[in-house]
C-alpha positions in Angstrom: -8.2 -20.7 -11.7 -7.0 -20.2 -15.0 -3.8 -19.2 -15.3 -2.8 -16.6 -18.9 1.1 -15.9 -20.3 1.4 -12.2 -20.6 1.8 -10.8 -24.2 5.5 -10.2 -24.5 5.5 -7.9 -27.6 9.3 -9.0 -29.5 10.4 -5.5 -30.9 10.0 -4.1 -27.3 12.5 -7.3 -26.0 15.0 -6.6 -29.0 15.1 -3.2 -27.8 16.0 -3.9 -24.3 18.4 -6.6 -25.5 20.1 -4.4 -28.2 20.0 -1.5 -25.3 22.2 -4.4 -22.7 19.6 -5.4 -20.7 19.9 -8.8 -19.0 17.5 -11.4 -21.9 15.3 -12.6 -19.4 14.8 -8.9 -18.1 13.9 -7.6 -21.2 11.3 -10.7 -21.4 9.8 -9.5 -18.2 10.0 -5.8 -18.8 8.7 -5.8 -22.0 5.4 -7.9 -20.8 5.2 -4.9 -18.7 4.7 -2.3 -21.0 8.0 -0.7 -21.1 9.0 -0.1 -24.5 13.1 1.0 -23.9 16.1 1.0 -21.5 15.4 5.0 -21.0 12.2 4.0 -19.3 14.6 2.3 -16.6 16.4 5.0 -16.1 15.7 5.5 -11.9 17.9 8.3 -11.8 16.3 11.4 -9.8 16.8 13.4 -13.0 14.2 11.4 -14.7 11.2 12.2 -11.7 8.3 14.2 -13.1 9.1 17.7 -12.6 7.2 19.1 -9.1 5.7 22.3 -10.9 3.5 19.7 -12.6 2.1 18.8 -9.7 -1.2 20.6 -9.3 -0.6 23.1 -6.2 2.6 22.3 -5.6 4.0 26.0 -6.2 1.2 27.6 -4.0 2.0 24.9 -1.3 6.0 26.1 -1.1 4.8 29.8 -0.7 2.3 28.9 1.9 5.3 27.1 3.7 8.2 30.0 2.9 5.9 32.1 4.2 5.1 30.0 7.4 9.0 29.2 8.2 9.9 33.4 7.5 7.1 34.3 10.1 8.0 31.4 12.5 4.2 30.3 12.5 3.7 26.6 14.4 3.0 24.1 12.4 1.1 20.8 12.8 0.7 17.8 10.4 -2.1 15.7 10.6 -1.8 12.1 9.1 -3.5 9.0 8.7 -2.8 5.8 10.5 -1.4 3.6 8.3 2.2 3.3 6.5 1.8 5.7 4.0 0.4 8.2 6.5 3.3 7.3 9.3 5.7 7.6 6.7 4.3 10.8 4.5 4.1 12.4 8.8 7.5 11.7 9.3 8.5 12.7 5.8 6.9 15.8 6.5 8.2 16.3 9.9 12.0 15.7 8.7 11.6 17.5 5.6 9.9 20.6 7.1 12.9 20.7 9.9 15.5 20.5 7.3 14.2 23.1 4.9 14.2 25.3 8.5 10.9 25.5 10.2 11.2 25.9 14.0 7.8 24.8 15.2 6.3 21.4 14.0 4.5 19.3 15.6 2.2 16.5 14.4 -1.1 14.7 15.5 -2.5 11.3 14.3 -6.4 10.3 14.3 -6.9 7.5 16.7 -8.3 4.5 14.2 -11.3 3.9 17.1 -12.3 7.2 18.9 -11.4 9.6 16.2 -12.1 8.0 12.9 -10.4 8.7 9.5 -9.4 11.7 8.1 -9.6 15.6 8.9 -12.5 15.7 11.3 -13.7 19.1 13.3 -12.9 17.8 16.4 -9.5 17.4 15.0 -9.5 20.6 13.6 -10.1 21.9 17.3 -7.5 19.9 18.9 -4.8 21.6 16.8 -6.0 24.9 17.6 -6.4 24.3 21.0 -2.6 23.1 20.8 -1.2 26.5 19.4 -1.0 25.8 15.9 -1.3 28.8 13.3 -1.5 26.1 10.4 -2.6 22.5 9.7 -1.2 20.1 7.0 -2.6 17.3 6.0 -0.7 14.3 5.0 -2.2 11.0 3.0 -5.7 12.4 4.2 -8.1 15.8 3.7 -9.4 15.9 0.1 -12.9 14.2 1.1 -12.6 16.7 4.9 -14.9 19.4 4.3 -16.1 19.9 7.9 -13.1 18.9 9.1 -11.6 21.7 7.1 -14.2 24.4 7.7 -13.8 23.9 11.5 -10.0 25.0 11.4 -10.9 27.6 9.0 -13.3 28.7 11.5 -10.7 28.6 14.3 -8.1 30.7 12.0 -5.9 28.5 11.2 -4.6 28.2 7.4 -4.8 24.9 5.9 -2.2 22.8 3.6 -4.0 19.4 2.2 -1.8 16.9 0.6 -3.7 13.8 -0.6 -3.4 11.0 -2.9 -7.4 9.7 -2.6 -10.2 10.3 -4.6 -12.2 13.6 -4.2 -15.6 13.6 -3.4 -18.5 15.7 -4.9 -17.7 18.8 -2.9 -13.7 19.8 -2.4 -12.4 21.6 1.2 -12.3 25.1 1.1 -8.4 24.7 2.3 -5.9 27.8 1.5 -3.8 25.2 -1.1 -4.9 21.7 -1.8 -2.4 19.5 -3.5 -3.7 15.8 -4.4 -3.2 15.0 -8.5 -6.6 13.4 -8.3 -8.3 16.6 -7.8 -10.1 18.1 -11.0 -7.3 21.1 -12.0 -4.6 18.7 -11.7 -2.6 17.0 -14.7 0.2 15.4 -13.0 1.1 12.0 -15.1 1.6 10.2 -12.0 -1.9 9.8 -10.7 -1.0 6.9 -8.9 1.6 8.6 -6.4 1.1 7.7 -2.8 0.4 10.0 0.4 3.7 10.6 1.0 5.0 11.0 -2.7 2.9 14.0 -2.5 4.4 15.4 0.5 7.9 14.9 -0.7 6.9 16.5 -4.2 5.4 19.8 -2.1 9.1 19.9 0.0 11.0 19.5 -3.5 8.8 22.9 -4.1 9.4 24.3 -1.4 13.1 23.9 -1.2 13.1 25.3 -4.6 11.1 28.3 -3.3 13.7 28.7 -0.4 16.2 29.1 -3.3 14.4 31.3 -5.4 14.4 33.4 -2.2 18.1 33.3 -1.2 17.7 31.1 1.8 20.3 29.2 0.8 22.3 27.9 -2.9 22.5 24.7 -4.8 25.8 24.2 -3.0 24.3 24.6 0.5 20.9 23.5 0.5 19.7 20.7 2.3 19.6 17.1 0.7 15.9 15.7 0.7 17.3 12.6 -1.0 17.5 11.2 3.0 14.2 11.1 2.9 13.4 8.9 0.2 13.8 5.2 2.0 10.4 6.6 3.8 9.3 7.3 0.5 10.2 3.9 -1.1 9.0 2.2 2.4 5.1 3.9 2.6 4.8 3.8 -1.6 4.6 0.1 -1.7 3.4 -0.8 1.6 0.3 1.4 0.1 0.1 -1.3 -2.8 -0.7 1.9 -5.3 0.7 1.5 -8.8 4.1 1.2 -9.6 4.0 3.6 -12.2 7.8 4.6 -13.7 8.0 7.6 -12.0 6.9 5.4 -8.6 9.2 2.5 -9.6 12.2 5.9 -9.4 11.3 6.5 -6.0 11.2 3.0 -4.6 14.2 2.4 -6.8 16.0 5.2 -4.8 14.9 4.8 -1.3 16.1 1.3 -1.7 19.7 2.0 -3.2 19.8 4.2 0.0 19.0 1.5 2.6 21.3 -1.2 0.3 24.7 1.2 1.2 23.2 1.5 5.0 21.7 5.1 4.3 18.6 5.5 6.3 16.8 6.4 9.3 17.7 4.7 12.1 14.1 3.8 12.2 13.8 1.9 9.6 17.5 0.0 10.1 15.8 -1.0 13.6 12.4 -2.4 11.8 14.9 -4.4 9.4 16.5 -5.7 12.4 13.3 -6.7 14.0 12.0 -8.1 11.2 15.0 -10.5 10.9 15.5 -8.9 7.4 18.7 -8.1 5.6 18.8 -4.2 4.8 22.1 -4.5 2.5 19.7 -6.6 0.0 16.6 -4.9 0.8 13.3 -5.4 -1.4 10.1 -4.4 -2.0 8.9 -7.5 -0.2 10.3 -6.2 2.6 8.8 -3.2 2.4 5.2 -4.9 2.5 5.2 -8.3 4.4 8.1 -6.7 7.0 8.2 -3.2 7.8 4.7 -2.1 6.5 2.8 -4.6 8.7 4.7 -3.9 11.4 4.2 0.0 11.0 0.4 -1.1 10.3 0.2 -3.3 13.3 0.3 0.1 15.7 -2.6 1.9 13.8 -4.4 -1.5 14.2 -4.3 -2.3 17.7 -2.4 0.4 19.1 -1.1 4.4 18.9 0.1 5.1 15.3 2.6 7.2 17.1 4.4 4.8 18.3 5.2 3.9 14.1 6.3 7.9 13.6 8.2 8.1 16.6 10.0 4.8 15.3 10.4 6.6 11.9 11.4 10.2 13.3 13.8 9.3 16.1 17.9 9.7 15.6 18.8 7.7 18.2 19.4 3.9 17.6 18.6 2.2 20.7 15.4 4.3 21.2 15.0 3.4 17.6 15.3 -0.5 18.3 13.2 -0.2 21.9 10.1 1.0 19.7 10.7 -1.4 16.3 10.8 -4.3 19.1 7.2 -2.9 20.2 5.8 -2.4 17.3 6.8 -6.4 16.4 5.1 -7.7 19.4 2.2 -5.8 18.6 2.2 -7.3 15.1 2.2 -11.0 16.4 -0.6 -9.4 18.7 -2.5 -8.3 15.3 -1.6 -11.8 13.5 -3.2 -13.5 16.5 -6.4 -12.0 16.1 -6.5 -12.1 12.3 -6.2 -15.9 12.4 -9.3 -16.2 14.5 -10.9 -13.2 12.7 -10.3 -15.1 9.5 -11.5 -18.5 10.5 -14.9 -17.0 11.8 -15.4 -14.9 8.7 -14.3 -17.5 6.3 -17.2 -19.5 7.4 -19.4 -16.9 7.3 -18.3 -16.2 3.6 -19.0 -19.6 2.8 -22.2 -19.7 4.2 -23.4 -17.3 1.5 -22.3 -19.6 -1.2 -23.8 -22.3 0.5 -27.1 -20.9 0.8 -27.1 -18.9 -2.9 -30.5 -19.9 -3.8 -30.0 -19.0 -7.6 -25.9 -18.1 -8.1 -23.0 -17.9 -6.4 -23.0 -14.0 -4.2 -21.1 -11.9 -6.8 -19.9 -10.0 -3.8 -19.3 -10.9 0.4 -20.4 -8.8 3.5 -19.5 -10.0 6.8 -20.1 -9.2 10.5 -19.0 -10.4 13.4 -20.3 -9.2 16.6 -16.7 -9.7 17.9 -14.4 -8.7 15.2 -12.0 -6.3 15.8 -12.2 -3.1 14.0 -8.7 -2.7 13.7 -8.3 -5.6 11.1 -11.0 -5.9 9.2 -9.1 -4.9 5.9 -6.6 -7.3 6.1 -9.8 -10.3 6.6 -11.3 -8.8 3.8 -8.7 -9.2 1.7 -7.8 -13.0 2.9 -11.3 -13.5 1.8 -10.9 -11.9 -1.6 -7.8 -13.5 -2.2 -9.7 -17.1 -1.5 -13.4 -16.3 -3.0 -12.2 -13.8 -6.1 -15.3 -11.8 -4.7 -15.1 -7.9 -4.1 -15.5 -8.2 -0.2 -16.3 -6.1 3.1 -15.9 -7.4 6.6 -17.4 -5.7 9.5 -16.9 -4.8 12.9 -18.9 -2.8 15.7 -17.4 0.5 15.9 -15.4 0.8 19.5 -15.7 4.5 19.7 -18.1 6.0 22.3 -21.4 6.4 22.4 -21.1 4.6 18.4 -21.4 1.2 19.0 -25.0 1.2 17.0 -22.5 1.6 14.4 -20.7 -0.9 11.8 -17.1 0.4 10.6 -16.4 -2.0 7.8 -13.4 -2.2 5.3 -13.2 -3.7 1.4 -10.9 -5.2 -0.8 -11.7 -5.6 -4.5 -10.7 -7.4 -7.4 -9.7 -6.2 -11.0 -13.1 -4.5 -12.8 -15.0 -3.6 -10.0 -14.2 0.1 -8.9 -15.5 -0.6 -4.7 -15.4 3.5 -4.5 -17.7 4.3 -7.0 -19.5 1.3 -6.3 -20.3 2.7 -2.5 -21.2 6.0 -4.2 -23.7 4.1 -5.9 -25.1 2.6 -3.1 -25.7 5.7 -1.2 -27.4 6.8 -4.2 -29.8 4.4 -4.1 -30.1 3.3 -0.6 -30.0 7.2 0.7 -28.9 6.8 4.5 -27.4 3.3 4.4 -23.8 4.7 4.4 -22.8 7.2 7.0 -19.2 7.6 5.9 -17.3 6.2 2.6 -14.1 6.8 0.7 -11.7 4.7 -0.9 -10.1 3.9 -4.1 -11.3 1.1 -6.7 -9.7 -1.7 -5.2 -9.6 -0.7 -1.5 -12.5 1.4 0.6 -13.9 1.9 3.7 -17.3 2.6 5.0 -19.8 3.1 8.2 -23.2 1.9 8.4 -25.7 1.5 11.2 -26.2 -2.3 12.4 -30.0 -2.5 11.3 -28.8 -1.1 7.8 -26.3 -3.9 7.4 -28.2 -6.4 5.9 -29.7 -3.7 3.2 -26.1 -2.7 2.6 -25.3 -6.3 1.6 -28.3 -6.4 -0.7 -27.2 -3.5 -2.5 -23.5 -4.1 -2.8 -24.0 -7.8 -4.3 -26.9 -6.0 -6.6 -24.1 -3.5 -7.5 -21.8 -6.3 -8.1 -24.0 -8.8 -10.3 -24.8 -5.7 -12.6 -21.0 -4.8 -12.9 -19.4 -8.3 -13.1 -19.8 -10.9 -15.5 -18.8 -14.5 -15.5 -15.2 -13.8 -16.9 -14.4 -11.4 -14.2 -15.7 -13.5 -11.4 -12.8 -16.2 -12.5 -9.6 -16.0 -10.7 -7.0 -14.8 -13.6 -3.7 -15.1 -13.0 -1.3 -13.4 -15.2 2.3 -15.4 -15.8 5.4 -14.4 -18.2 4.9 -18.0 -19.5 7.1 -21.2 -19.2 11.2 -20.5 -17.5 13.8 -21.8 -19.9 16.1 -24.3 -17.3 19.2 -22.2 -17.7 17.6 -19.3 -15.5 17.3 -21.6 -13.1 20.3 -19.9 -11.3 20.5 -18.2 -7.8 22.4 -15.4 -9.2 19.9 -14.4 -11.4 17.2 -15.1 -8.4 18.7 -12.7 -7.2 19.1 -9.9 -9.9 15.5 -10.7 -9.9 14.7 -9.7 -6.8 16.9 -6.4 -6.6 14.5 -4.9 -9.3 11.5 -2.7 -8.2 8.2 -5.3 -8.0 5.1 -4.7 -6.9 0.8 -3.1 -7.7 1.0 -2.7 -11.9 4.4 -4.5 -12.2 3.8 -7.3 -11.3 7.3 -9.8 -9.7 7.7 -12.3 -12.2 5.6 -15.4 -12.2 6.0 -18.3 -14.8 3.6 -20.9 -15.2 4.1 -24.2 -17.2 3.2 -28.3 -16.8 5.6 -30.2 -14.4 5.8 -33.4 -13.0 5.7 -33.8 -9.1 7.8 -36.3 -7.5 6.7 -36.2 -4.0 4.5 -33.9 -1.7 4.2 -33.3 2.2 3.0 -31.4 4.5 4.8 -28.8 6.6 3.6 -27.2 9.7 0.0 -28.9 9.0 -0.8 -25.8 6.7 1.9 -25.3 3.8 2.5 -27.9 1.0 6.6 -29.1 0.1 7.4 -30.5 -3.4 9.9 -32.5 -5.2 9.3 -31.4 -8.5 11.0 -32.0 -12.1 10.9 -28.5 -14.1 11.6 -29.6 -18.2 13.4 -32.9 -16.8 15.6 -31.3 -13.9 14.4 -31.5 -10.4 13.9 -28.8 -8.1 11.9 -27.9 -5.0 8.9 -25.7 -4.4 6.5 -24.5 -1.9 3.4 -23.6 -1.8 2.2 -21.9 1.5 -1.2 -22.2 3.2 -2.1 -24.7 0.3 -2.8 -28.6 2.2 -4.5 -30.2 -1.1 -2.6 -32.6 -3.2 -1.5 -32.1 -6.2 -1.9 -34.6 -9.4 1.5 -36.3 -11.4 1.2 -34.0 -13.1 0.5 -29.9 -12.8 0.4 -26.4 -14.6 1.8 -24.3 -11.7 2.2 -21.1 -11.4 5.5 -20.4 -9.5 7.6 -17.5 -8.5 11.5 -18.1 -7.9 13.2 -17.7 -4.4 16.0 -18.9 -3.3 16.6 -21.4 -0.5 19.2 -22.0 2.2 20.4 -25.0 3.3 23.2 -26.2 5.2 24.9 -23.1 4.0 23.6 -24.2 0.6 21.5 -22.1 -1.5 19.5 -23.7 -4.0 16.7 -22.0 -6.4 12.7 -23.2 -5.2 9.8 -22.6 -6.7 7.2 -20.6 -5.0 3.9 -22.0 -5.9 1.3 -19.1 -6.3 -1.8 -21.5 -7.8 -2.9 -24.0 -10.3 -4.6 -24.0 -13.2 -8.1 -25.9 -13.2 
């Protein structure tokens, strides 16, 4: 690993400091790009306007028009935590802003398949519906699209993803990745979008006399779901991102949120009046996750829509069992594929595989993503892992899902794979660092082929070494729980990176813990203090440049500041 101190450009640090911002703050924000305290601003004020989000204006007449009428509505979403969360940001928003009929549907991960399919499409019409939204899913849905079309329904997509080569033939599309659209935030999640296209709408209502400033109804209670399904979507904490995570969370701090979400806090053991964005995606999102995994991704979005508190805990307390259910098969998932992955390296006849398929005859479909990205996160290789597709009549099929590493786009590297392998990929979408695809079993081992090809053309020796990005050594008098804490209140996360520091220190003493996580006695610049370093068994040297994150740690009412080891460099 080799381990590289961010640039940390010193007019942008005198700026913050001059402005009042906390020194080792302005340190850590000015290794992230931003240039002056305005740029912190969270305030709502300061989101980018909705009107320059592509669509978003046609979208709000569309829905005026539907509420006036009293049409039935139906949102169709995806079944992860941006999708739960953008459907039940939909569902609340569209109630509020006064629609009578909504009702929503959710793909089931096996039988159905992502996205916007026909049969879908016919499901909804079947069920009454005079128009179909789309949440965190439809730009890549042409058929699926067409069908409803065909069936009369009008159709609202809101997406994040990229497009592919032909768009839907929807009534109003609104995704800022789509060709027409300039929207500064092209890295706004699923159910960003739908919150932007009910800010439109609300100001539509307005413009039409539904109701005033004074009396209109507040969307801000929906912006813990926003926070909540941004980062558990791990897309880029761009500022105007950072605003919305930044207010959700100031939301659930004073106790302001759905009782959904107060019940996953609760059974996640987590503490929502100091709620972070690690919550958000190592607590709630899994948990949310675990039911499109294994389960009925309505059992998330009734979690997330219901009022009612103890219904509220009954279903968070479900979807935790299922997600010890999901970590239960992950761990033999990832053992199995693990080997499998080193297998490959073992048996490179010339190099090292610049990228990893897998299959396993007995993986579960359900998840593959998060193997593939234990196995990224161990062999710095873009990865897929593979599963035999549970739906019916499919099981000839392969449903497989891919994690990436930085410089290696695994979207457009797919799209040139179909390319050249014509019929190797049934399906394929994605983004650069996540995607998903089908192929038929007999093709698998030409899809491997052709992704490492794809790989070793793209990546060069540089990028195949695991880089890891630090803000440099951590003067001793930071080395304060209060300020562990100030750290963790701020907004963290995909393209602002928490803070990491990385220097040489000497360790005192090492054991294991639980057979599989590493315990130090360390001295940081002559002062000692302890650290962790999970899943890690080897010993370390005297003597180590770590790279560390800080937490504090509790003990016998005590809290004390630990290092959180995140790698080594050699």
């Amino acid at each position: 690993m080799k381990i590289v101190a961010r640039d940390i450009p010193p007019r942008s640090v005198w700026a913050l400091e001059q402005a009042g911002v906390h020194p080792l703050l302005a340190r850590l924000f000015a290794a992230r790009g931003v240039l002056g305290k305005e740029e912190l601003d969270d305030g709502l004020a300061r989101l980018l306007p909705p009107d320059t989000l592509f669509g978003t204006r046609a979208a709000a007449v569309l829905l005026a028009d539907a509420i006036r009428d009293g049409k039935r509505l139906c949102v169709v979403a995806d079944y992860d935590c941006d999708g739960a969360t953008a459907c039940a940001v939909a569902v609340r928003g569209l109630k509020l802003l006064g629609a009578k009929h909504v009702t929503y549907l959710v793909p089931d991960r096996v039988v159905d398949g992502y996205g916007l399919t026909p049969p879908i499409s016919e499901r909804v019409a079947d069920a009454g519906a005079d128009m179909l939204i789309t949440v965190d899913n439809g730009i890549a849905s042409v058929e699926g699209v067409a069908a409803a079309k065909a069936r009369g329904l009008q159709v609202l997509v809101t997406d994040h993803h990229l497009p592919g080569p032909t768009l839907p033939e929807a009534d109003v599309m609104v995704n800022p990745n789509q060709p027409a659209c300039n929207f500064e935030s092209k890295s706004i999640a699923g159910v960003g979008v739908i919150f932007y296209v009910l800010l439109a709408l609300r100001s539509e209502l307005r413009a039409r006399a539904v109701f005033d400033v004074a009396s209109q109804p507040k969307l801000d209670a929906l912006l813990p779901l926003v926070a909540l399904g941004t980062v558990a979507d791990v897309v880029k904490l761009d500022a105007n991102n950072r605003r919305l995570v930044a207010q959700g969370l100031r939301r659930i701090r004073a106790g302001s949120m759905p009782a959904g979400v107060a019940a996953l806090f609760r059974a996640a053991g987590r503490n929502a009046p100091t709620a972070t964005t690690f919550d958000f995606g190592f607590a709630l999102g899994p948990r949310i996750n675990a039911a499109g995994r294994l389960a009925d991704m309505t059992l998330g979005i009734e979690c997330l829509l219901t009022d009612d508190p103890g219904r509220a805990d009954e279903l968070a307390r479900l979807l935790d069992g299922i997600n010890r259910q999901r970590r239960d098969i992950e761990g033999g998932m990832r053992e199995r594929a693990l080997l499998l992955a080193e297998s490959l390296f073992v048996t490179a006849e010339d190099a090292t595989p610049a990228a990893i398929s897998v299959f396993g005859p007995d993986f579960h479909e359900g998840v593959v993503g998060i193997v593939a990205s234990r196995i990224k996160d161990r062999f710095h290789r873009p990865t897929f892992v593979f599963a035999a597709s549970g739906a019916p009549g499919k099981s000839h099929e392969l449903k497989g899902s891919g994690r990436s590493i930085p410089g290696f786009h695994l979207r457009d590297a797919l799209d040139l794979v179909a390319k050249r392998h014509p019929g190797v990929l049934l399906r394929f979408g994605g983004h650069a660092m996540a995607a998903g695809c089908t192929v038929a079993r007999e093709k698998f081992e030409v899809f491997e082929r052709a992704l490492a090809e794809v790989a070793r053309e793209w990546l060069d020796a540089a990028t195949l070494t695991r880089r890891l990005d630090t803000d440099g050594p951590l003067s001793p008098e930071y080395l304060r729980v209060d300020l562990v804490d100030t750290l963790h209140r701020e907004v963290w996360g995909q393209g602002f990176a928490p803070p990491t520091f990385s220097e040489e220190v000497e360790v005192i003493s090492q054991r294991l813990i639980g057979e599989k996580h590493l315990a130090l006695k360390l001295k940081h610049q002559g002062k000692p203090v302890d650290g962790i370093w999970f899943s890690h068994t080897e010993p370390l040297p005297p003597r180590a440049t770590l790279a560390f994150r800080l937490d504090a740690d509790e003990w016998q009412g005590v809290r004390r500041v630990r290092f959180l080891v995140e790698g080594m460099a050699g």
